[in-house]
C-alpha positions in Angstrom: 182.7 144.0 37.5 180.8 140.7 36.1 179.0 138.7 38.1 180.4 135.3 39.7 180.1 132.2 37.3 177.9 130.6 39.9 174.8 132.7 39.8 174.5 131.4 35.8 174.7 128.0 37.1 172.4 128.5 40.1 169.7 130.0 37.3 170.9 127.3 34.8 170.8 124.1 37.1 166.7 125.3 38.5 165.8 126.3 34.9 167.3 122.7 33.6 165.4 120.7 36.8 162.1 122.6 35.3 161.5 124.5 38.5 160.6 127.8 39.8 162.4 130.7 42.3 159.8 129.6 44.6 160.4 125.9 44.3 163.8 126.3 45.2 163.0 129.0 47.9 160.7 126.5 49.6 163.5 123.7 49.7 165.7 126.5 50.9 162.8 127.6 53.4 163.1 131.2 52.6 160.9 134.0 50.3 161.1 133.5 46.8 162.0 137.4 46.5 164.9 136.4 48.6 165.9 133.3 46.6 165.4 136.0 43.1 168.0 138.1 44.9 170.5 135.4 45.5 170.2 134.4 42.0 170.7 138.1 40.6 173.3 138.6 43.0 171.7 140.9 44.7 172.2 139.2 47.9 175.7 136.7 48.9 174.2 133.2 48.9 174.9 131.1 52.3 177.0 128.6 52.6 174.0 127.1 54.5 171.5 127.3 51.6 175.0 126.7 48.9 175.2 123.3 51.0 171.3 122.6 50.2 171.2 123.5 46.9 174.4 120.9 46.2 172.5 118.4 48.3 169.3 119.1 46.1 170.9 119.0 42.9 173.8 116.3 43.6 176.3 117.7 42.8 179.5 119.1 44.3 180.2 122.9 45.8 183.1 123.3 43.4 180.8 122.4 40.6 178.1 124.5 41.8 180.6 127.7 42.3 182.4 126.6 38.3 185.1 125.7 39.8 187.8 124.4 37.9 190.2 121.4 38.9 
C-alpha cells in the first residue's frame, strides 16, 4: 500500500520553510523522534498537531492532506 499524499507534503512544506524535525517538533511541543515518525508514517498524525502545522504554515487542511477540490 503507498503512503498518504500528505506525508510528502508534510516533509516537502518543513524542507521548503528550511527547517528541521526538531523545529517543527518544538512548535508541535513533542520529540523530534516522534515528529520523524509522523512524517514516515510511522505514527497517525493528530488532528491537533494537523491543525498546528496548517496554522504554522498558512495554509488550509485540505491543502495540507492534497486534497483535491
Amino acid at each position: 500500500m503507498s503512503k498518504p499524499n500528505y506525508l510528502k507534503i508534510m516533509r516537502d512544506l518543513r524542507e521548503d520553510a528550511d527547517k528541521t524535525q526538531k523545529d517543527l517538533a518544538d512548535v508541535l511541543g513533542t520529540s523530534q523522534t516522534m515528529y520523524a515518525r509522523y512524517e514516515r508514517g510511522a505514527n497517525e498524525l493528530p488532528i491537533r498537531h494537523l491543525m498546528t502545522l496548517c496554522d504554522y504554515y498558512h495554509i488550509s487542511a485540505d491543502d495540507f492532506l492534497g486534497r483535491k477540490k
